[in-house]
C-alpha positions as a Markdown table, in Angstrom:
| # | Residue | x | y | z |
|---|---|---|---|---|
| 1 | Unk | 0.0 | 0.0 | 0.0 |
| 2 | Unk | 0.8 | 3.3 | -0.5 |
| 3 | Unk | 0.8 | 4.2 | 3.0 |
| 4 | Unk | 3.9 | 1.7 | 3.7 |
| 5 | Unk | 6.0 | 3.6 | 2.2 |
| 6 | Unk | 8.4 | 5.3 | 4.2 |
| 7 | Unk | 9.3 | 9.2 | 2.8 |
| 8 | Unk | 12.9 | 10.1 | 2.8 |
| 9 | Unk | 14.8 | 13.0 | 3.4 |
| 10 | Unk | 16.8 | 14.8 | 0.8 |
| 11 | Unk | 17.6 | 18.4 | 1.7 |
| 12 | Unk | 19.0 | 21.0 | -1.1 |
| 13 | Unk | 18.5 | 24.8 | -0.1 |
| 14 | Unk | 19.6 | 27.8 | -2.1 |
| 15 | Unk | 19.1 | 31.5 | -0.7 |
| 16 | Unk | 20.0 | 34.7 | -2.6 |
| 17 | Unk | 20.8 | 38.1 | -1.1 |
| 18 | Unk | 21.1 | 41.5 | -3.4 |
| 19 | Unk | 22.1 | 44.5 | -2.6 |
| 20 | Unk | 20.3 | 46.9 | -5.0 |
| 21 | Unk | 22.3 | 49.7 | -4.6 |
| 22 | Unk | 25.7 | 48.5 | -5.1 |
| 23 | Unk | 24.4 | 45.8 | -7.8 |
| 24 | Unk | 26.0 | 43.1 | -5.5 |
| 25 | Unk | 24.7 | 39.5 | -5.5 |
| 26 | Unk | 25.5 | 36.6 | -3.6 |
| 27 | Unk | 24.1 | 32.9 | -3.9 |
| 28 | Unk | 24.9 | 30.3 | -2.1 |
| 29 | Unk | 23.5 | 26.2 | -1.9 |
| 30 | Unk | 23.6 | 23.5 | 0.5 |
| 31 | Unk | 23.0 | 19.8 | 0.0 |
| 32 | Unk | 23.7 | 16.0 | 1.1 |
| 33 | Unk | 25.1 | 15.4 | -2.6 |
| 34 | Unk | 28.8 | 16.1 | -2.4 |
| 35 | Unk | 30.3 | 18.9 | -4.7 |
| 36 | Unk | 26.5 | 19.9 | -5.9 |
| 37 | Unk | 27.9 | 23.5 | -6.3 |
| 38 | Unk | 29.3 | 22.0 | -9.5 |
| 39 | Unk | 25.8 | 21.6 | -10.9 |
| 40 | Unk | 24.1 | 25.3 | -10.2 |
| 41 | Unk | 24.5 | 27.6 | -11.9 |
């Protein structure tokens, strides 16, 4: 049954800051998956 199934976890964040009036931008990502930084953009 669907209801057996057990969920698991997988956590990949990004978060972006800006400061307008310098034009400044900064990104950053975190993840389980080793060197994932490789694969954003």
């Amino acid at each position: 049954m669907l209801s057996d199934i057990k969920p698991y976890k997988l956590a990949t964040f990004s978060i972006v800051g800006a400061d307008l009036n310098k034009g400044d931008w900064g990104v950053a990502v975190a993840s389980k998956f080793i060197a994932v930084g490789a694969l954003v953009p």
